[in-house]
C-alpha positions in Angstrom: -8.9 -12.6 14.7 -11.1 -10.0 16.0 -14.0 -9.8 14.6 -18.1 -7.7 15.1 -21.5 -7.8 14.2 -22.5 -3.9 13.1 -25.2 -2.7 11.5 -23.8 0.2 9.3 -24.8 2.4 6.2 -28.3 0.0 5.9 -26.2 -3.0 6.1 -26.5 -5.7 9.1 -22.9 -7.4 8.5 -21.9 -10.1 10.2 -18.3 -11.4 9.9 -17.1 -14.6 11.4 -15.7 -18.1 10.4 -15.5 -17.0 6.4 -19.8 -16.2 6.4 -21.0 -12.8 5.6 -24.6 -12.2 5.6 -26.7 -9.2 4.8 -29.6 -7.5 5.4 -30.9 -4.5 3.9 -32.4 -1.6 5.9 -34.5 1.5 4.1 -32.2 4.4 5.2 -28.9 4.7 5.5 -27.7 4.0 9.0 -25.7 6.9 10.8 -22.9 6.2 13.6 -21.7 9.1 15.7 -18.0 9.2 17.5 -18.3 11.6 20.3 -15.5 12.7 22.9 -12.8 11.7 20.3 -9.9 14.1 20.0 -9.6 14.1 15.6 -6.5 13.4 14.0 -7.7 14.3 10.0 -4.4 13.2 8.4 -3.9 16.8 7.4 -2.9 19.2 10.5 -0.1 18.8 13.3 -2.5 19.0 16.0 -5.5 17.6 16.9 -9.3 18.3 17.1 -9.8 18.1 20.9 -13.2 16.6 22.5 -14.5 16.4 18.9 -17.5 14.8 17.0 -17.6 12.7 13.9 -20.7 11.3 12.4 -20.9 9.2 9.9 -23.6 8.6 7.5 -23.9 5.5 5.7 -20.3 5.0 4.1 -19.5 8.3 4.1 -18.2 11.4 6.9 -21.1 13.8 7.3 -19.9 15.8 9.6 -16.6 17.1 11.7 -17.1 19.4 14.4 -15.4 20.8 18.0 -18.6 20.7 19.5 -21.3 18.0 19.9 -23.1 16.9 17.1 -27.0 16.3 17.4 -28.3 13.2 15.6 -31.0 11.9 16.7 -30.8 8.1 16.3 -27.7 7.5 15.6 -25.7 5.0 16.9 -23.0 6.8 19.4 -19.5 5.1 19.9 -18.1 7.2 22.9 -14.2 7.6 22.3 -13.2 8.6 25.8 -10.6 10.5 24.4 -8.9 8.3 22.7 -7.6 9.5 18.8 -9.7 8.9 15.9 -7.6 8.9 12.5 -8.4 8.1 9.1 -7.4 4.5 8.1 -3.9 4.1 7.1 -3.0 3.8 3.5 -0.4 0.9 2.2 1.2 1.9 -1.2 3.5 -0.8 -1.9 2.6 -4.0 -1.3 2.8 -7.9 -3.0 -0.5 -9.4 -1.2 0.4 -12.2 -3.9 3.2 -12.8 -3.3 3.8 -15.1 -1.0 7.4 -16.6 -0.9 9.9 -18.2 -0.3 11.6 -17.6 -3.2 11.3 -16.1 -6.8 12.0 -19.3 -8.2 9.9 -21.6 -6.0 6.6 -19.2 -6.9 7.4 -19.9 -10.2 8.2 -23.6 -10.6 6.0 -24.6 -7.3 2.7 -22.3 -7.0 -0.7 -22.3 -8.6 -2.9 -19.9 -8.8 -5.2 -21.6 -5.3 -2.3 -20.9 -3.7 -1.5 -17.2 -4.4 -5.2 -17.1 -4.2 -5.2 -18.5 -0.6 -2.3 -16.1 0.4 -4.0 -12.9 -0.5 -7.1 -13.4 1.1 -5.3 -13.9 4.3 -3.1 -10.7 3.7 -6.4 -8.9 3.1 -7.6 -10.2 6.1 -4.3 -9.3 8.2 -3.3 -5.4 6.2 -7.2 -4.8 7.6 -6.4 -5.4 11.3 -3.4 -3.9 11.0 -5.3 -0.9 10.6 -4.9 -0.2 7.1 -8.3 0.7 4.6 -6.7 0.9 1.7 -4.0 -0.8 0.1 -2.3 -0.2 -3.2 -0.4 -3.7 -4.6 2.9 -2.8 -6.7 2.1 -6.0 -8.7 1.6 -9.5 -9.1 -2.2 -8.9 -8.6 -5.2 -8.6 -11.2 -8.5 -7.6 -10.4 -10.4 -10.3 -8.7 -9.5 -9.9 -5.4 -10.8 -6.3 -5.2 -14.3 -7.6 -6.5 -14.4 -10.3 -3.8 -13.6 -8.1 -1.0 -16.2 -5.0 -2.9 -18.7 -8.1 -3.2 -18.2 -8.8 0.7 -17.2 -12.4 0.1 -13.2 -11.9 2.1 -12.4 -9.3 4.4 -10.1 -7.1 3.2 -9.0 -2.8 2.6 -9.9 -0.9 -1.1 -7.7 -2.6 -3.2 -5.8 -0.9 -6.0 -3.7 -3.6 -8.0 -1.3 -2.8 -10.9 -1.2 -6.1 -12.7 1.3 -8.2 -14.2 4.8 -6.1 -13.5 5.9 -5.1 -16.7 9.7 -5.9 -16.9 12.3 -6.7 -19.6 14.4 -9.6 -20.0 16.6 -10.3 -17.6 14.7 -7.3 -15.8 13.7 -7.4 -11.8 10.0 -8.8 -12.9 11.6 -11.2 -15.1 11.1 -14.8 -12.8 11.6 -17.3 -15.4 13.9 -20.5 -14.7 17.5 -20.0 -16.0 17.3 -21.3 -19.1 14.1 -20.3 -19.9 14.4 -19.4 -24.3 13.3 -15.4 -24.1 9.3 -14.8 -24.8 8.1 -18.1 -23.4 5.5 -18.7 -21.3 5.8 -18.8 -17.1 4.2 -19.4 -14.4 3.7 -16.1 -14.1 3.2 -14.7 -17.4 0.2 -17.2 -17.7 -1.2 -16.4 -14.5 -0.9 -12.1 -15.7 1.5 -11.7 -12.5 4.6 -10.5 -14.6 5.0 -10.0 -18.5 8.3 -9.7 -20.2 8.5 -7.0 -22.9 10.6 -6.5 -25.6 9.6 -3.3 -27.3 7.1 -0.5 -27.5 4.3 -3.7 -28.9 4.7 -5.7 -25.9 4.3 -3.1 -23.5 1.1 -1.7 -25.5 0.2 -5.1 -25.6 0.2 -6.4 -22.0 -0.1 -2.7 -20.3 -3.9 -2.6 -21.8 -4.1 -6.2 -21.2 -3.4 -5.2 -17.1 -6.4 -2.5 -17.2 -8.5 -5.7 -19.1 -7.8 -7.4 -16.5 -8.4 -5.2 -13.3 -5.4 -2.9 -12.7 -5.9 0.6 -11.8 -2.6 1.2 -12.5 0.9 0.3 -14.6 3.9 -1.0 -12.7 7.3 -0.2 -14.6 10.4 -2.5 -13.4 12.8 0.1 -14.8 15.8 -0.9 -12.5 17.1 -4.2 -11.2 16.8 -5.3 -7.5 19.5 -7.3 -4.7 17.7 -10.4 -4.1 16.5 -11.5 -7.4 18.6 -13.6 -10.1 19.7 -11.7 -13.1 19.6 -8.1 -12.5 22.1 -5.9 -11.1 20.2 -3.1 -9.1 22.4 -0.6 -11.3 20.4 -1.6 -14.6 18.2 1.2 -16.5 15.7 -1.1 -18.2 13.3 -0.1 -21.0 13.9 2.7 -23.4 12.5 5.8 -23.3 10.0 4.7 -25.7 8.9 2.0 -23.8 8.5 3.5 -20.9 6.5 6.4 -22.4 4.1 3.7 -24.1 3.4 2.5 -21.0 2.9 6.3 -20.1 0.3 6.5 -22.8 -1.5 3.4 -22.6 -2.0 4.7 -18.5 -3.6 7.7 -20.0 -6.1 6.2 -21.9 -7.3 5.1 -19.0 -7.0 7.7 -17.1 -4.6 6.5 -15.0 -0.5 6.5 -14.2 2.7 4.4 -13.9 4.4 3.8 -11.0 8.3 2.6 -11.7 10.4 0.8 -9.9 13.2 3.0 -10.0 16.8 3.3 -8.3 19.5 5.1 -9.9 19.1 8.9 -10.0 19.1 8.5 -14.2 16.5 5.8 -13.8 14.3 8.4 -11.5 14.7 11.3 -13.9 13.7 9.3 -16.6 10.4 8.0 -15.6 9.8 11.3 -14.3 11.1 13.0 -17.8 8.4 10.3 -19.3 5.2 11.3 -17.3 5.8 8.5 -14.6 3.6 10.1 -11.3 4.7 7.4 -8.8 9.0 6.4 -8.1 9.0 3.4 -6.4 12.0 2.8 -4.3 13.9 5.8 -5.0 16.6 5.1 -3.5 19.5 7.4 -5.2 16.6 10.5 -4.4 18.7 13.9 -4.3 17.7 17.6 -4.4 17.4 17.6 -8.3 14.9 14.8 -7.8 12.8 17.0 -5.6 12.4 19.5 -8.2 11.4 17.4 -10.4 8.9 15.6 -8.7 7.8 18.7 -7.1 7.3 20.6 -10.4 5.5 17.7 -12.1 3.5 17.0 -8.4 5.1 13.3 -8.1 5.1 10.8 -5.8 7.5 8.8 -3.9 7.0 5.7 -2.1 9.9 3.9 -0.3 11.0 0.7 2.3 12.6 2.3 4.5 14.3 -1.2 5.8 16.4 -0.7 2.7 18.4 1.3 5.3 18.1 -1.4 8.5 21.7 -1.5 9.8 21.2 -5.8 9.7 20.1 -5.6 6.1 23.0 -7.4 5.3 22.3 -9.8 7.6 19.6 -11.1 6.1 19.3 -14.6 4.8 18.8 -14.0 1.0 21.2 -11.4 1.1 24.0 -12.5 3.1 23.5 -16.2 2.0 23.5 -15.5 -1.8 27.3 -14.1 -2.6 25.5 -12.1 -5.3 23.4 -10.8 -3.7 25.6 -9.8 -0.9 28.0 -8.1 -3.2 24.9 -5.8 -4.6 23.3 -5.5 -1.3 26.7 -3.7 0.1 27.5 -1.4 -3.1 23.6 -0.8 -3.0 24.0 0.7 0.6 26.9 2.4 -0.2 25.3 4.4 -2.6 22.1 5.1 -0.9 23.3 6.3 2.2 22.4 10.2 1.5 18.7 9.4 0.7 17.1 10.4 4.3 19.4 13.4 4.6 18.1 14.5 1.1 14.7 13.9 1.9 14.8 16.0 4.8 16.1 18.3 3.1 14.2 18.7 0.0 11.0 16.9 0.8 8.7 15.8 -1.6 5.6 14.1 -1.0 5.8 10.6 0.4 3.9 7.5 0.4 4.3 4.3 3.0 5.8 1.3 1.1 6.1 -1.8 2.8 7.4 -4.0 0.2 7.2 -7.8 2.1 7.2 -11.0 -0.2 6.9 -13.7 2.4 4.4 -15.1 5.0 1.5 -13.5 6.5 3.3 -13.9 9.9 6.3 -12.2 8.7 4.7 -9.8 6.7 2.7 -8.6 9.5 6.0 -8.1 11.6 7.6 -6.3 8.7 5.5 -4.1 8.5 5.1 -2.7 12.1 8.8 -2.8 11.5 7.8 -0.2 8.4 6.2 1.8 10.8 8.6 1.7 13.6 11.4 3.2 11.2 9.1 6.1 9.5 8.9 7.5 13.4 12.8 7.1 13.8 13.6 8.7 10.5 11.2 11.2 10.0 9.2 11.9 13.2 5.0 11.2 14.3 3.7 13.4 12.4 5.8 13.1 8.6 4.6 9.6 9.4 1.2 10.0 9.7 0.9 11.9 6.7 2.3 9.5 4.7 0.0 6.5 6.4 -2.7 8.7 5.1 -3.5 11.7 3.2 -0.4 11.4 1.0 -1.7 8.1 0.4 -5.4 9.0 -0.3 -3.3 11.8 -2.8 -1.5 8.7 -4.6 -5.0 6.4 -5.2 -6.9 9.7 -6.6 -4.2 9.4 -9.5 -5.7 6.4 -11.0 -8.5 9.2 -12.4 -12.0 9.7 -12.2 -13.2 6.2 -14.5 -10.3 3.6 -13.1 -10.4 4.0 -9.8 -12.7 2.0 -8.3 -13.7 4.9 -5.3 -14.4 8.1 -6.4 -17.7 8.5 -4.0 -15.2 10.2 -1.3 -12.0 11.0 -0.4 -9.2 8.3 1.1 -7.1 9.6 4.2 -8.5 12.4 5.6 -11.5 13.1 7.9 -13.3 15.2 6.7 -17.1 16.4 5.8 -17.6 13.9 2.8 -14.7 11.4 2.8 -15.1 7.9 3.1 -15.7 6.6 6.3 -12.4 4.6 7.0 -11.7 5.5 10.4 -9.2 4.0 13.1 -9.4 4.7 17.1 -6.3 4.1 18.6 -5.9 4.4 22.6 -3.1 7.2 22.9 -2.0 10.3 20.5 0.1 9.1 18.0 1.4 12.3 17.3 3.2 12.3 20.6 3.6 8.7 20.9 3.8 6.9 17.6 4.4 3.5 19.0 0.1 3.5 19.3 -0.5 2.7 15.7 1.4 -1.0 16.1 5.0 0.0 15.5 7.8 -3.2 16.4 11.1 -2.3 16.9 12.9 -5.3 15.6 12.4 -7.4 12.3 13.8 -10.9 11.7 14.1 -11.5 15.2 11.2 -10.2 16.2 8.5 -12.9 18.1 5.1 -13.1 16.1 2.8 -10.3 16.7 -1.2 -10.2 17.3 -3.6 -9.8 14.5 -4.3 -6.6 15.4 -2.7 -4.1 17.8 -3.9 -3.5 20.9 -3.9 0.0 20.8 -6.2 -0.2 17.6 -9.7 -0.4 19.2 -11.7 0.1 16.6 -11.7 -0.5 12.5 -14.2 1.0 10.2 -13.7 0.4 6.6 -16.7 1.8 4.1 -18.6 3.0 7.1 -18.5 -1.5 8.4 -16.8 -1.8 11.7 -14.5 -4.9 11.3 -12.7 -4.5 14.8 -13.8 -2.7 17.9 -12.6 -3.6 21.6 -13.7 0.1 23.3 -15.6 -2.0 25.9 
């Protein structure tokens, strides 16, 4: 693992076999990138020969043309690209494998503890500030990583998924009597609900605990146990309690949604966020477009070998979903090129860090091939900075700047990456193969240098 000793916004941090340590300087420190050509997550072209200075843990200033500052620490880009740090909206850093049922009857909470402190560790040097977990994650992990005590992006978790019996969060064994306790449910990773109660009940119980956001499981899934991917799970009313109880925190609900009635449902309730969203048509794109929605989804849901994978192909019911699944979502890139709506990157690995990390390069490699270099940098970063500003003004846990752009007064998460990636996208750390893909570095290559919060975590320019 790469790692530096910087001195950055008043803070001497050094990072290195699991130690930080601090010291406090008067005035906040400033770093200036010169000779950088500026990628600021918004335009299709570039700044060329620019200048970015940061001061403390925030951009001060953007410019063309040099920048004078006097004492500043200067990091000459020799024309390499500087970008904002790339957003993750879909994520399980939990979540660790190999199986539903083997997290629930086999894990404690040391070990999903141990797991997502080394998928901090590794969605950092894959270039990513900022990561927003889908669920399975409360709070603590985004005040150790705040607190400086694990490496990791901003962290926005959702909670316990809130699912219904027999629902895609619903990861109790077989004969498990309905309402008792799990693994899960006692560790506030998933929460069944039967009724508008429950869902007030454990949705303000998730903001108790951390979450910045809700996490609806409205339809089923392929892989797991008892849900058909077809289902349309919680009422109306429950899904519009969880709705509310989001609002009094000033926040949202993302839903894990597939069929096109599930999708205008959540959106018909006040969900901002369709996860998945696979069945996604033209009608869709109204909708979300008129009520400014969001969509994140994996695009290896359309991998020609997804049937070839072992939980699919090796489970027959999962197979049998797997193929009527495809069949039915074959029309979703030819609609989303066709009625765009704004979209967020979704990863979506449960498994290993090793795998993970291949996944998603994988993730990346297929946003280039479906949608081009420059849809996909938009939706590694300003679409994503977009999606964490809806957790409000008093949940979210950054509000002192904006996330995914560079610009005067954002925060200072900032990437250099040796090559355009508008031109060639394979610079941000794409792979071009999944399962059997070798292992890949910690950190690309082409990824020089990491700043997160204004802290350089990763810099190889010299």
């Amino acid at each position: 693992m790469i790692r530096s000793i910087t001195a950055i916004a008043g803070v001497v941090m050094v990072v290195g076999a699991g130690t930080l340590a601090f010291a406090q300087d008067d005035a906040p420190r400033q770093v200036l990138f010169s000779n950088v050509n500026v990628f600021d997550g918004v335009s299709d072209t570039l700044i060329e020969n620019g200048s970015v200075l940061v001061e403390g843990n925030l951009i001060k200033q953007v410019s063309s043309e040099p920048i004078e500052a006097p004492g500043a620490e200067v990091i000459d880009g020799g024309g390499r690209t500087l970008t904002p740090g790339f957003i993750e909206n879909h994520a399980h850093l939990m979540l660790m494998g190999p199986s539903l049922s083997a997290m629930e009857a086999n894990s404690t909470w040391e070990d999903f503890g141990i797991h997502a402190t080394r998928m901090a560790e590794m969605y950092l040097m894959q270039g990513f500030t900022t990561v927003r977990d889908a669920g399975g994650a409360n709070g603590g992990l985004r005040r150790a990583i705040d607190a400086g005590q694990i490496v990791g992006p901003r962290y926005y978790p959702s909670g316990a998924f809130i699912s219904t019996r027999g629902g895609h969060a619903d990861f109790a064994n077989f004969t498990s009597p309905p309402g008792s306790d799990t693994n899960f449910s006692r560790l506030n990773m998933a929460q069944e609900v039967s009724g508008v109660d429950d869902v007030y009940k454990f949705g303000r119980n998730n903001f108790r605990m951390g979450a910045t956001q809700l996490k609806f499981m409205q339809s089923g899934g392929v892989v797991s146990a008892f849900d058909p991917w077809q289902l349309l799970a919680g009422s109306k009313e429950e899904i519009e309690a969880a709705v509310q109880v989001a609002s009094e925190y000033g926040s949202y609900v993302m839903a894990h949604s597939y069929r096109k009635e599930a999708i205008m449902s959540a959106l018909d309730a006040g969900v901002m966020s369709i996860e998945h969203g696979f069945s996604f048509d033209c009608d869709i794109a109204e909708v979300m477009n008129e009520k400014g929605a969001y969509i994140t989804t994996n695009l290896t849901a359309f991998d020609p070998g997804l049937l070839d994978i072992p939980a699919v192909k090796n489970q027959p019911s999962s197979l049998a979903k797997a193929i009527s699944a495809s069949a039915t979502f074959e029309n979703y890139i030819p609609n989303m090129k066709e009625c765009p709506v704004k979209r967020g990157f979704q990863t979506d690995c449960v498994g290993t860090v090793e795998a993970c990390n291949i996944q998603i390069a994988y993730e990346k490699h297929l946003n280039n091939e479906f949608f081009g270099p420059y849809q996909s940098m938009l939706t590694l970063t300003s679409i994503g900075g977009e999606i964490a500003t809806l957790s409000g003004d008093f949940t979210n846990p950054y509000t002192a700047g904006k996330l995914g752009v560079i610009e005067e007064g954002a925060y200072a998460d900032i990437l250099l990456i040796d090559g355009n990636p508008l031109e060639d996208f394979s610079v941000v750390g794409t792979g071009d193969k999944w399962f059997d893909a070798e292992p890949r570095p910690d950190s690309p290559e082409t990824i020089q240098l990491i700043m997160k919060d204004g802290v350089i975590y990763k810099n190889t320019l010299n």
